[in-house]
N, C-alpha and C positions, 0 to 999 in steps of 0.2 A: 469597585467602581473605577472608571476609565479618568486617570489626571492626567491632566496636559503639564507639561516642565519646562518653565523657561529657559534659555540650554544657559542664560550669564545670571549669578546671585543665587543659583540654584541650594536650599538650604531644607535638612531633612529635619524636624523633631521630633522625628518618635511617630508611631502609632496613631495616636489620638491627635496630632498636629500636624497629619501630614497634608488630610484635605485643606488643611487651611493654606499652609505656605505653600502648597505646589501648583493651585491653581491661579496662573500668574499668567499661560500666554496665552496665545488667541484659543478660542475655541475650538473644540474637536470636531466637534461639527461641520462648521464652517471650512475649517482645514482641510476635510473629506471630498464634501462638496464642491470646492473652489480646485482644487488639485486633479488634474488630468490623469497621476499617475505617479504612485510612491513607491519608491525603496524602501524595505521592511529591514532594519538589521535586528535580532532578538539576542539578548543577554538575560542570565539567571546565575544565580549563584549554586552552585549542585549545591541539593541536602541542606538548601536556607532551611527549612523547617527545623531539621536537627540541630543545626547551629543556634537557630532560634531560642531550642531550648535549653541548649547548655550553656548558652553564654550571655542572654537577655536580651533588654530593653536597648541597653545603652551601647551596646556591639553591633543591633541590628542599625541604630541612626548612625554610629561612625562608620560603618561600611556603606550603606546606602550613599551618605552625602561625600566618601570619597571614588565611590563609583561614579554618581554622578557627574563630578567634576575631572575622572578621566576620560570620559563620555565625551565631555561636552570638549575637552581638549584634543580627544582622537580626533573627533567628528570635526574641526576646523582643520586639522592637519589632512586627514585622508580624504576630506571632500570636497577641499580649499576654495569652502565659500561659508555664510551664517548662514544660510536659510534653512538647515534642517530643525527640525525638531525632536525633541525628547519627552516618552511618556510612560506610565507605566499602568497598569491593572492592578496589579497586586506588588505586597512587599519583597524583595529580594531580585524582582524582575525589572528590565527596561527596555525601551524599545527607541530606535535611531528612525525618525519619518525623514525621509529626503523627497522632496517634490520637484528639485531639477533632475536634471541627467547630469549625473556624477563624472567627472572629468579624470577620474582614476581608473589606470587600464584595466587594472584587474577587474575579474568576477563578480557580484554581490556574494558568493562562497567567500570567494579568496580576500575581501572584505573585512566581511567579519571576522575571519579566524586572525587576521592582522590587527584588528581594536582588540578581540581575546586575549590575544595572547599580551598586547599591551598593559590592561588591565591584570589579567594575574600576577604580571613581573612588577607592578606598579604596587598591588597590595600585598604582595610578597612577604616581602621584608617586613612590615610595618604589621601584619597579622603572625606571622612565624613566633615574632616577638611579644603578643599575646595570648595569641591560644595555643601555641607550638605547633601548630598545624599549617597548610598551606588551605588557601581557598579555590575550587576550581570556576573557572566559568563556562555553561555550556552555550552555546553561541547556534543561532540558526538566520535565517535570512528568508523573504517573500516578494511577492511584488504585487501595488494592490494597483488596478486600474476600474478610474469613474464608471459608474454607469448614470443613468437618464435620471430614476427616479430616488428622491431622497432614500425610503424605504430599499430600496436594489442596490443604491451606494453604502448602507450601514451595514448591511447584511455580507456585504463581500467585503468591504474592510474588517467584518470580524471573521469571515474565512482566510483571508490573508494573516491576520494573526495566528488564527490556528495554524495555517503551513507553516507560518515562520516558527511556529513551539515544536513544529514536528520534527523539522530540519533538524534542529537542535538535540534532536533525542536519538537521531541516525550519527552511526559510525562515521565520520569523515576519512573520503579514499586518498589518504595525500599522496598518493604517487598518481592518483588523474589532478590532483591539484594542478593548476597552472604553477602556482607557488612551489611547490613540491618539484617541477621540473627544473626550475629555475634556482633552487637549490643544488640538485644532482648537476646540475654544470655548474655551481660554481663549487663542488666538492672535485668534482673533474679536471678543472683548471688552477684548483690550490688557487681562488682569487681572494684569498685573506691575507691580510696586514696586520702581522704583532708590533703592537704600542706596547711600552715598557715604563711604569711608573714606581718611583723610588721608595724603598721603606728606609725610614730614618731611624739608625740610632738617639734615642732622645737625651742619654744622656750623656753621651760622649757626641754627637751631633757630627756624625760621618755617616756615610750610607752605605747600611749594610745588605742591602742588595736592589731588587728588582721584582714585580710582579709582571710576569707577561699578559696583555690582554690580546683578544685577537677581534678583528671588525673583518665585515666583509666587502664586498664592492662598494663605492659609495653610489647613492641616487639609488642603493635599492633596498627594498625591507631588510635583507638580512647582514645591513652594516652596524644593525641594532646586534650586539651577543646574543639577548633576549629571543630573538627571534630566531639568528642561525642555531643555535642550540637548541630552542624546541623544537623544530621541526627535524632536525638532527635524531632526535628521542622518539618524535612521535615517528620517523622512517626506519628506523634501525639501525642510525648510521653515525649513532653520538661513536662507536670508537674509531673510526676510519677518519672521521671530522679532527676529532682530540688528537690524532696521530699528524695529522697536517698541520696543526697549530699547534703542534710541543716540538716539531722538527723547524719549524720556521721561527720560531721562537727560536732555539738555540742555535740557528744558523745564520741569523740577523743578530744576536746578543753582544757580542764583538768580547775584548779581552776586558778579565777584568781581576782586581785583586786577589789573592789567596781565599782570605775568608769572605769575600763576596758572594752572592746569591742570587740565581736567578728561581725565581717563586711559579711553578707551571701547573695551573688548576685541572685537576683529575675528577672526571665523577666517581664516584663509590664500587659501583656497578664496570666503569672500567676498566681498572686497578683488577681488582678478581680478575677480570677477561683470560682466557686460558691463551688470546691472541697478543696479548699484551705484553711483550718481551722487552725485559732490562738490557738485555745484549744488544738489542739495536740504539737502544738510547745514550749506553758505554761508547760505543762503535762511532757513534754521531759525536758525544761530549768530547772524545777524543782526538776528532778530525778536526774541531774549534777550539783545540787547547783546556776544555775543562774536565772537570773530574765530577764526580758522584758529589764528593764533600759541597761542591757549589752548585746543587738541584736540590731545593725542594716543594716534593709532591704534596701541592696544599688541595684539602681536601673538604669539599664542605657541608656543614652537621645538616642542610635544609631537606639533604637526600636522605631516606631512609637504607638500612644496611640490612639486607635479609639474609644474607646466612655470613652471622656477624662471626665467628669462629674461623673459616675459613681466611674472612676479610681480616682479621687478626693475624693472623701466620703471614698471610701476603705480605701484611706490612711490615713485622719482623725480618721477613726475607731482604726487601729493599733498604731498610735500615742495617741491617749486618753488612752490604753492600755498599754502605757509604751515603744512603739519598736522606735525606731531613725530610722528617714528616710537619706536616702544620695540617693545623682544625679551622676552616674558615668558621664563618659567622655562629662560632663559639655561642651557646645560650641560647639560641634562638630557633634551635629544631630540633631532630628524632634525640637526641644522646644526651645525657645531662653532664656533672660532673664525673662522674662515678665512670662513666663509656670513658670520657676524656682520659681520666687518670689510666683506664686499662689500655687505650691505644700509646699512650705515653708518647704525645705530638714532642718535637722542639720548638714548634712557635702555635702558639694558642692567639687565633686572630675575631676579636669583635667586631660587628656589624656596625655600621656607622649609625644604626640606631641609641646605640649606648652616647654616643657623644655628643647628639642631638638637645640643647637645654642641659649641657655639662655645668654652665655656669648657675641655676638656681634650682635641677633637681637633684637632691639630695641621697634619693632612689640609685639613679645612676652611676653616681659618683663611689658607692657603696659600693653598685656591683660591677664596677670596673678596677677598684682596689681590693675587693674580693678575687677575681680573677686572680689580679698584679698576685696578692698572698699565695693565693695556692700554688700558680705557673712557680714561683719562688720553691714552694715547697715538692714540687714534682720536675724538678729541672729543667723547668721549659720558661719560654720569653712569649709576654703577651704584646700583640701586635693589634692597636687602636687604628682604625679606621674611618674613612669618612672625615677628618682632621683639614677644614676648610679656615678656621679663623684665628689669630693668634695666641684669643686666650684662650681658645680648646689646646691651643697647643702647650700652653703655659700649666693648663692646671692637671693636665696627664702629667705632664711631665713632673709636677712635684707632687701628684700620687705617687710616684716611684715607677710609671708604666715606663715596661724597657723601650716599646718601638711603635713609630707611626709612619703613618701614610696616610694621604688624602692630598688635594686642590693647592691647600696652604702650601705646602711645599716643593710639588708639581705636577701636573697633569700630566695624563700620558702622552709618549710619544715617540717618536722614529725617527735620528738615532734617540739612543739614549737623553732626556729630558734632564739639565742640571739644576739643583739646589734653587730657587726664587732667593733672590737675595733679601728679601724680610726673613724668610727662614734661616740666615746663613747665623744670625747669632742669637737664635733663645736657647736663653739656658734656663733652668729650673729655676723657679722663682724662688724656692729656698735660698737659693743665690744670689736674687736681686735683692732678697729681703735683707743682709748683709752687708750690701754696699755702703758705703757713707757715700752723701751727696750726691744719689742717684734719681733724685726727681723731690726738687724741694718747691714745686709749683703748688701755691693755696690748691686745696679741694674745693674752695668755692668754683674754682672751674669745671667742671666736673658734673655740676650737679644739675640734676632733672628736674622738675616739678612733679610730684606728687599729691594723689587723693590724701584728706586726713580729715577723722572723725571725732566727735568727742567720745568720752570715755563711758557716757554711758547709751550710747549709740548699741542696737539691738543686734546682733550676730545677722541675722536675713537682708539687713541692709548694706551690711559690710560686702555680705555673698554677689550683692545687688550690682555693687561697684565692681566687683571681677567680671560679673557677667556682661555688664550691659557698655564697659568703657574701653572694651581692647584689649590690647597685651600689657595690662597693668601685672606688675610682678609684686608688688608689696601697696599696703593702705599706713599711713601713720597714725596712731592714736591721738588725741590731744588733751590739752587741757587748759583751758584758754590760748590756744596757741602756744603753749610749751608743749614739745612733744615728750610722753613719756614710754609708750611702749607702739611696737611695731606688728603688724600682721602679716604675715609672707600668704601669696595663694596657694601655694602648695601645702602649709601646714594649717590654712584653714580646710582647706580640701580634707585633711587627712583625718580631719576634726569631725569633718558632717558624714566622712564616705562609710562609716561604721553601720552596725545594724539600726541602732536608734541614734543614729549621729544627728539627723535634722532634729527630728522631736525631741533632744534632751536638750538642744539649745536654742529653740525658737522662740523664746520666751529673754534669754540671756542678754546682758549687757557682752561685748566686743570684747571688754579686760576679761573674759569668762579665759577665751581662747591666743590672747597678744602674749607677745611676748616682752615681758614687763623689765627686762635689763639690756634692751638692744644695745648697739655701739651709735651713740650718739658724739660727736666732735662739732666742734667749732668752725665756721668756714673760713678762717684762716690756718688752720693747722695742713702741716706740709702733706701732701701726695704719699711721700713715702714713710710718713709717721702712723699717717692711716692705713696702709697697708700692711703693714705690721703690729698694729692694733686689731684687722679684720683677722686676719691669718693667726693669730695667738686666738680665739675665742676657740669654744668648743668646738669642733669636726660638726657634727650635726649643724651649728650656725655658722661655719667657715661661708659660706657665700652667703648667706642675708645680706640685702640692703646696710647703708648705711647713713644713718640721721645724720642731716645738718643741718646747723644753728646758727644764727646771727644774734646776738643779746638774748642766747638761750629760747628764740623764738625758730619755730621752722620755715625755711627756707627750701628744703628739698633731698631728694636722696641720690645717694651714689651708688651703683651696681659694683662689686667686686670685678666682674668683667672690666669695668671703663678703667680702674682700679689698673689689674693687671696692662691691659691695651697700652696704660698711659708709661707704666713703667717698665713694658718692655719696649717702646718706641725710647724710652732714655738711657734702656742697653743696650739698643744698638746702636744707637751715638754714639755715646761712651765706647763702645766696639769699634767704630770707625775712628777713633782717636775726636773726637767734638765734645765737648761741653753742653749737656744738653739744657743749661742755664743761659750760658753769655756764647753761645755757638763758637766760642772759639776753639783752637785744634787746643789737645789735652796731652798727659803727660807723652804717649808715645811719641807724637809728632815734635815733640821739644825738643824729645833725645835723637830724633833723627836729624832734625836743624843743627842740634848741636857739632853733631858725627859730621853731618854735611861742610859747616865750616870749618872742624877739622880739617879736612878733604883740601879743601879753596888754601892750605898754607898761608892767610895773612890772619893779620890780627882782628879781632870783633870783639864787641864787648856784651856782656850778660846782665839786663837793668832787674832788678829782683826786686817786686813793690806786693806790702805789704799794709794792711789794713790796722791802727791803733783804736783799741777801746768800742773794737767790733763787736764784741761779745756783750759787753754789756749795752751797746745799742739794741743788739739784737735779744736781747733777753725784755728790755722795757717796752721797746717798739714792735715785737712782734717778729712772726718769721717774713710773714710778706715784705716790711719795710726793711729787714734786710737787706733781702735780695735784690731789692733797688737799690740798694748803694753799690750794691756786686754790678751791677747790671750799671752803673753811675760810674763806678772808675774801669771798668771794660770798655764804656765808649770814650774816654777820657785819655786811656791808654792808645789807643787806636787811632783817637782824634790829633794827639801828639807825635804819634810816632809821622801820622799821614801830614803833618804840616811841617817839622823838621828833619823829617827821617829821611832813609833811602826807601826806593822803590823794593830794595829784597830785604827791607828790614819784617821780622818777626813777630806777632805778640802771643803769645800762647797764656793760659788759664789750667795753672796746678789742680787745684780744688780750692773750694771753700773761696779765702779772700784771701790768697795768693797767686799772682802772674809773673811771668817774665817776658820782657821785651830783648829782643837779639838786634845789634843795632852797629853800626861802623863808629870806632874809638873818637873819633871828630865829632860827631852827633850827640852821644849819650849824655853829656851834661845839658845843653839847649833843649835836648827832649824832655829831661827830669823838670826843668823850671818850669817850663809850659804846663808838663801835668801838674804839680806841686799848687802853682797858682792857680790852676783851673780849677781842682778839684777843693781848695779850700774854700774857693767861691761857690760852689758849686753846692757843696755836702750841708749847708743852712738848709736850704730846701726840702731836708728831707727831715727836718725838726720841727716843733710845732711852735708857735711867736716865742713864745719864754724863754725855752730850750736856748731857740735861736739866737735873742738877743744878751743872753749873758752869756753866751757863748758856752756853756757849761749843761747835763743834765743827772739827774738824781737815780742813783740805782746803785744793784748791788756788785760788787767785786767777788773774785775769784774765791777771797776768804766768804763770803757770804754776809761781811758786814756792810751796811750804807753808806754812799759815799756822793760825793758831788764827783764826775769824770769829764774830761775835755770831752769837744766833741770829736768825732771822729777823723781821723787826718789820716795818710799815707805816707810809709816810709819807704823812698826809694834805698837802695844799695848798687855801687856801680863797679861790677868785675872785670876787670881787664882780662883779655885770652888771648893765648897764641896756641899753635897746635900742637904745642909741646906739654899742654894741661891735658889732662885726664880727665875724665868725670868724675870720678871720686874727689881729685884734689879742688876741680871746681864748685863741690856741693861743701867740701870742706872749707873754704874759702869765701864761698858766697854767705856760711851761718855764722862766720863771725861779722860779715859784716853786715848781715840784715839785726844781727843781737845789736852792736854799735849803731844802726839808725836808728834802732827801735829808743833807745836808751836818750833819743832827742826830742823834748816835746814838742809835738806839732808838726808838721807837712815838710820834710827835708829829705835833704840827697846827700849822700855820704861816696867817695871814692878813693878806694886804696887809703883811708885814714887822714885822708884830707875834709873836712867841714866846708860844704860849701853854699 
């Protein structure tokens, strides 16, 4: 039966639901009738029926509803207006009606084969990595024009469909293409521009080399790769193409380090080529200063290899040569492990499909530390790709994966494209996990609102909530608003996706399939207490949600994502020398003030304030009220130095609830009083009336026995310097006398062993 497709919200279900949601825009009819004269473009998927059968239900509606909507995205780009329309007959086909006169130079041929070719390169990727296979599209074109009488107008709009199916079934002559000409002169003129985008060592975070990409003229179809390479393949001319974009590549590549790399994509097919000589590519590396050791020939698995033996010897050849072999989009086409291990690559490179929902599929995460193991055990380095957000980069990275690439760290470009400075300092998160006082901000920040169920809530309603509310990633259990157990959608998924997965639980209460020991915290517990809490649980629930509570009631969850995001934004603070609590500069920047006054030969002095009877504040009060009193005598420090100080006086923040103020020898005591009396007036505020008003609160000491403690005071210490001190002798000098303040009860300044 004949559907009309609205070309925006266009949405497939299946078989039996497709009459329903497709018939949404105007009538067919009507459309016929009312239209003087339509552009036919015809799309099919070769061999839908075969795929039909070996892959089902649920393959036929994800490719449909992503064809659709590269359709309906081509069709605004190549005919830059809405008014076309989208329909189909039958399953695996579609058809593009255009009723204006199309404003694109080209063909209605040369048309279609440029949506074609869009769509295959579009479902490429994302099908390779399902059925190992590619999908083709075969593409034809018509042109239907009105006649008078209703009956005369239906009748030749279904003959114009049939020409457009026939088109589609005819050999395409690309060298009458217009496209096809316009190719041959830009292979003639060498009109391509190699971009060059960086692959990162991830965990030494230097860059160890380069992938060359190559575009073609801009403002024409074949500055898409997509495009100048298929039409390359489909003329003859992918080796003569590859040959102009591996010499321009390495003759734009400029100088670069020893073991650096420039990465130059070969097809399968013309590596073998008997035309294909090393000795020109020696002859060229040499003319620009490089060698064999800094080329390599990446190669990738989406092409098949037909006379794999030969293609084997070839690449022993080039390798005894000097050249690095690499396997692009690893997993996801003709060659499995087994091919890998016999080619024996140096760098095994995944498709940005693997990294795609890195942070809550489980699947993935397996099979990219899979790779990481084996690349390990066959001496080769895996190369993660597609790498656009932080914490894709954070959570490769503490898989152990050697190297990435992708947006996150730079897009391509000409010259050479440097490091984005958010990428210049992640490091493995095994590393952040380690830090002390590397992001002690509550989780209550953090948190999202979340679906939550009771606990004897039926399993199909759970499913109900994934389905019908968006990109929900987890549902919480309850039980009167205490939460007890968690449901992730991937592991409900994995629950129902079995042969009788629905039916053994459709009857089920939700605890059938939760998971009943999630990581539930407090929402004042510190950022990086929970992340080292998420990160200890088992591997399979390393990235689960995370419950949080307010009086043991729920309040909301936290992704491991926001998790990582939040604490690598306080590695690189802390990288920048800042304090990612009281922003003030941290220990580097002190030692360089310090060197700095060195420098200046006069005398300065070094104010060292320290916090008394913090610990146990901080142990009765919580970590959040803490940090306010951190955050109370940092502005307090600041507020003093800015009212008595000089203008190039200093205050820097050790960690924890230690700072120093750098300050001219005349200044340092008037500075000390000002803070001392501020902050004793000050620090009540952050007790509760009782605390407050006997000046005292109750908690435990160091021994772990009860005690009554002052309240919190600062002890200043005041180091006299000339440039004849050291930094050793002033850190040894400053601890005797921050131990002598400390040894005073209550909010005082101490200098050179005078009381003051």
């Amino acid at each position: 039966m004949l559907q009309l497709i609205k070309k925006t919200g266009f949405s497939l279900s299946g078989h039996k639901d497709l009459k329903k949601n497709s018939l949404t825009g105007p009538g067919i009819g009507s459309l016929i009738q009312n239209a003087k004269k339509l552009d036919i473009l015809y799309f099919s998927i070769n061999d839908f029926p075969i795929f039909e059968n070996m892959y089902g239900h649920e393959w036929v509606t994800r490719v449909e509803n992503e064809l659709s909507e590269i359709l309906n995205r081509e069709g605004l780009k190549k005919l830059k207006h809405q008014n076309f329309h989208i329909f189909t007959f039958n399953h695996g086909e579609f058809f593009i009606l255009n009723p204006l006169e199309h404003t694109h130079s080209s063909t209605l041929e040369q048309l279609a084969y440029e949506i074609k070719v869009a769509i295959e390169n579009a479902l490429k990727s994302d099908q390779i990595s399902k059925i190992g296979n590619t999908v083709t599209i075969n593409s034809g074109y018509s042109v239907y024009k009105a006649s008078h009488s209703d009956d005369s107008s239906w009748i030749g709009f279904l003959s114009a469909i049939g020409d457009a199916r026939l088109e589609a079934q005819k050999k395409t002559d690309f060298g009458n293409l217009e496209l096809g000409e316009e190719f041959l002169k830009v292979l003639k003129e060498k009109s391509i521009t190699p971009l060059f985008q960086p692959i990162i060592d991830l965990q030494n975070q230097g860059i160890l080399g380069w992938e060359a990409l190559s575009r073609g003229p801009k403002n024409s179809p074949f500055h898409s790769p997509l495009t100048l390479f298929d039409m390359a393949e489909n003329l003859g001319k992918l080796f003569p193409l590859e040959k102009i974009c591996r010499e321009l590549a390495i003759t734009e590549f400029g100088q670069v380090l020893p073991h650096q790399k420039l990465f130059l994509n070969i097809h399968p097919r013309t590596i073998g080529d008997p035309n294909f000589s090393p000795g020109e590519t020696i002859r060229l590396l040499n003319r620009y200063g490089l060698q064999p050791e800094n080329i390599v020939f990446e190669i990738t698995e989406r092409h098949s290899v037909k006379d794999f033996k030969n293609f084997h010897q070839t690449m022993e050849h080039y390798r005894n040569q000097g050249y690095n072999i690499a396997i692009d989009d690893a997993g996801t086409g003709y060659s499995g492990l087994c091919t890998i291990a016999e080619i024996k690559p140096d760098y095994i490179k995944l498709d940005k499909s693997f990294i795609d929902n890195i942070d809550t599929n489980k699947v993935s995460r397996a099979l990219i530390e899979t790779f990481t193991d084996f690349a390990n055990k066959i001496g080769a380095r895996v190369i993660v790709e597609g790498i656009e957000t932080k914490s894709q980069a954070l959570a490769v990275t503490d898989m152990g994966v050697h190297l990435g690439q992708g947006y996150f760290f730079a897009r391509p470009g000409n010259p050479r494209p440097s490091i984005r400075e958010e990428a210049l300092h992640i490091g493995a998160f095994s590393r952040i996990k380690t830090e002390t006082n590397v992001c002690r901000l509550p989780v209550s920040t953090l948190v999202r609102k979340t679906d939550s169920v009771e606990y004897d809530t039926p399993v199909p309603l759970v499913q109900n909530i994934f389905d019908q509310t968006g990109p929900v990633s987890s549902v919480v259990v309850v039980n009167n608003s205490t939460p007890f157990g968690l449901v992730m959608d991937y592991n409900l998924n994995r629950h129902l996706s079995g042969k009788f997965g629905v039916a053994l639980y459709s009857n089920r209460p939700i605890t059938a399939v939760m998971d009943n020991k999630p990581l539930i915290v407090d929402h004042l517990s510190p950022v990086e207490q929970v992340s080292k809490q998420a990160m200890a649980r088992e591997r399979q629930k390393a990235y689960d949600d995370i419950i949080v509570t307010r009086n043991n009631e729920l309040i909301g969850v936290v992704s491991v994502q926001k998790l990582l995001d939040t604490l690598a934004h306080a590695q690189v603070e802390m990288a920048r020398g800042t304090n990612p609590l009281t922003g003030l500069p941290g220990n580097l920047d002190i030692e360089r003030e310090v060197e700095r006054r060195m420098k200046l030969d006069q005398k300065y002095s070094i104010i060292y304030a320290d916090l008394d009877n913090f610990k146990v504040y901080n142990d009765t009060y919580g970590f959040k009220n803490g940090d306010k009193i951190i955050l109370l005598i940092a502005k307090i420090l600041e507020w003093g130095v800015c009212k008595h100080g000089c203008e190039d006086d200093f205050v820097g923040h050790i960690g924890g609830d230690d700072f120093v103020v750098i300050t001219h020898p005349e200044k340092a005591e008037r500075i000390c009083q000002s803070i001392t009396r501020c902050f004793k007036r000050a620090v009540k505020s952050s007790y509760n009336k009782e605390d407050a008003s006997r000046g005292c609160m109750e908690g435990k000491g160091r021994d772990g026995k009860a005690a009554r403690f002052p309240l919190v005071s600062v002890s200043l210490a005041i180091l006299d310097c000339d440039q004849n001190l050291s930094l050793s002798h002033i850190a040894e000098q400053a601890a005797s006398l921050k131990k002598w303040a400390k040894s005073i009860e209550g909010n005082c300044f101490v200098r050179e062993r005078r009381k003051r």
